[in-house]
N, C-alpha and C positions, 0 to 999 in steps of 0.2 A: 504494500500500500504506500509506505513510502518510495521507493521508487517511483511510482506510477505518479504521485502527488511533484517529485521529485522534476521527474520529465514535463507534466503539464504546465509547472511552475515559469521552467524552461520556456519550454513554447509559446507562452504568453508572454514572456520577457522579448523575445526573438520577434516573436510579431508586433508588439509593441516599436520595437525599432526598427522593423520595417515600415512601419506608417510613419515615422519621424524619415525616415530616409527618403519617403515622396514628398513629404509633405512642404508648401511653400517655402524657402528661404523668408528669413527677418529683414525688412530693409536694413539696410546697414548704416547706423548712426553715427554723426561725427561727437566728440566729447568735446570740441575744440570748436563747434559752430559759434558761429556770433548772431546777435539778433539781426547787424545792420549787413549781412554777409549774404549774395547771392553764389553759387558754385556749380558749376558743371560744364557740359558741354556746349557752345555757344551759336548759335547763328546769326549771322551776319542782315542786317536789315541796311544797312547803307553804310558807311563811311565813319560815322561817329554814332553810331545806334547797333546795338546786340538784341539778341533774346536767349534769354534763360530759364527752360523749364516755362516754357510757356507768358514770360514775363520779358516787357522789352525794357528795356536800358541804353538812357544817353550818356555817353561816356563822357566826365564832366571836362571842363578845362580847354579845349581845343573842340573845334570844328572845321568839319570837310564839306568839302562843294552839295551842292542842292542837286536834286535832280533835276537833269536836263541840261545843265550848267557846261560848257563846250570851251576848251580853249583850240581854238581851227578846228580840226578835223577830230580833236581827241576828246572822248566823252570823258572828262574829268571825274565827273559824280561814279562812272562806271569803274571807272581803275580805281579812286579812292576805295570803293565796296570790295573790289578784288583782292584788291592788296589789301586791307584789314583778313579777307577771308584767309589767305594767304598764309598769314601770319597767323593766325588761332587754328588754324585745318580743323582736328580732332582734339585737342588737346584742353584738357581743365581749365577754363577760366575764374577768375576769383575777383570777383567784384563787391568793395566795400560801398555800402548807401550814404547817402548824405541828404537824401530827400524825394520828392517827384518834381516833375516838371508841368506844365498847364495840360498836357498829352498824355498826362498821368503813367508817364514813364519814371522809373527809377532814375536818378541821377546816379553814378557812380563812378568813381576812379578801377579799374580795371586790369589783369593783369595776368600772363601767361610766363607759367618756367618764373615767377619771379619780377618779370620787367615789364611795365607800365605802356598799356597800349596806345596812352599816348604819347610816351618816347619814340614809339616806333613809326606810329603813324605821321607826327610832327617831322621825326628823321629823317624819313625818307622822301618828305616833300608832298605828299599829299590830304595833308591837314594841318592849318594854320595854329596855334599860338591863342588863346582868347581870354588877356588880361583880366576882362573884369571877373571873369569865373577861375580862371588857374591861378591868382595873383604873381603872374611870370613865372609859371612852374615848367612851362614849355618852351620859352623865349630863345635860351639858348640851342635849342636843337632848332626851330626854325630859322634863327639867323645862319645858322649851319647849311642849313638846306638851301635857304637860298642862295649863299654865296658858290654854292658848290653847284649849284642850279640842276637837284635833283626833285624827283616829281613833276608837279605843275610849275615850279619855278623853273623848270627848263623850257616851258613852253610860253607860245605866246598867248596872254590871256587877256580878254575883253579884260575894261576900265569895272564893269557891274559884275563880275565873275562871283563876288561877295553883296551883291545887293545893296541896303542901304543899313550894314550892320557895320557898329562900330567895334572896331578891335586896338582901343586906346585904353 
């Protein structure tokens, strides 16, 4: 009897862990989340705008061309989006909030591997520098770009390319 008690005891132990072995995975929690902290994989909505898990995001401090925005032949707005996508492919983006914006997007600084998407995107010449929100936290990488006449600073670009926004 005890054997028999012995094996069923078993068998129910056994089968019990086969049900745990189907059964769904736990999401996986971070311990290190922050309230103001968006994370994941990102897509690209334009130039200075992501979405995260369903959630879009204007990347604070700098701003890229509008759509439809042309310098000659080169659709600016288009390569600005590119090149952002570019630079995030697949890879974890990690965006701190600071607020929304009137589009009821999140406002946030941003950042892949570590480095500030908008180092990269100001870097390489495709999104400008905008004082009143970065207070000069991109200045230096746009003067860069422009002297080196990389992105849209190697092109020739309409006098309204920026509309009637001020970047003082």
């Amino acid at each position: 009897m005890k054997t028999r008690n012995a094996i069923l005891t078993t068998f129910c132990i056994l089968f019990a862990a086969c049900g745990q072995m189907n059964a769904e995975p736990e999401p996986a929690t971070s311990t290190n989340a922050r309230s103001d902290q968006l994370i994941g994989v990102a897509s690209v909505v334009d130039g200075d705008t992501i979405e995260i898990h369903g959630k879009r995001i204007r990347l604070s401090g700098f701003d890229s061309p509008e759509r439809g925005k042309r310098c000659g032949d080169t659709n600016v707005y288009q390569k600005a989006a590119l090149y952002l996508s570019d630079q995030i492919g697949t890879k974890t983006v990690t965006c701190i909030t600071t607020g929304e914006d009137r589009y009821d997007r999140a406002i946030a600084t941003c950042s892949v591997n570590g480095t500030d998407l908008g180092d990269i995107m100001v870097g390489a010449g495709w999104a400008r520098d905008w004082p009143k929100y970065s207070r000069g936290q991109y200045a230096d990488e746009e003067r860069t770009a422009r002297s080196r006449r990389r992105g849209m600073w190697g092109l020739t670009c309409p006098d309204d390319l920026w509309g009637d926004r001020n970047y003082h």
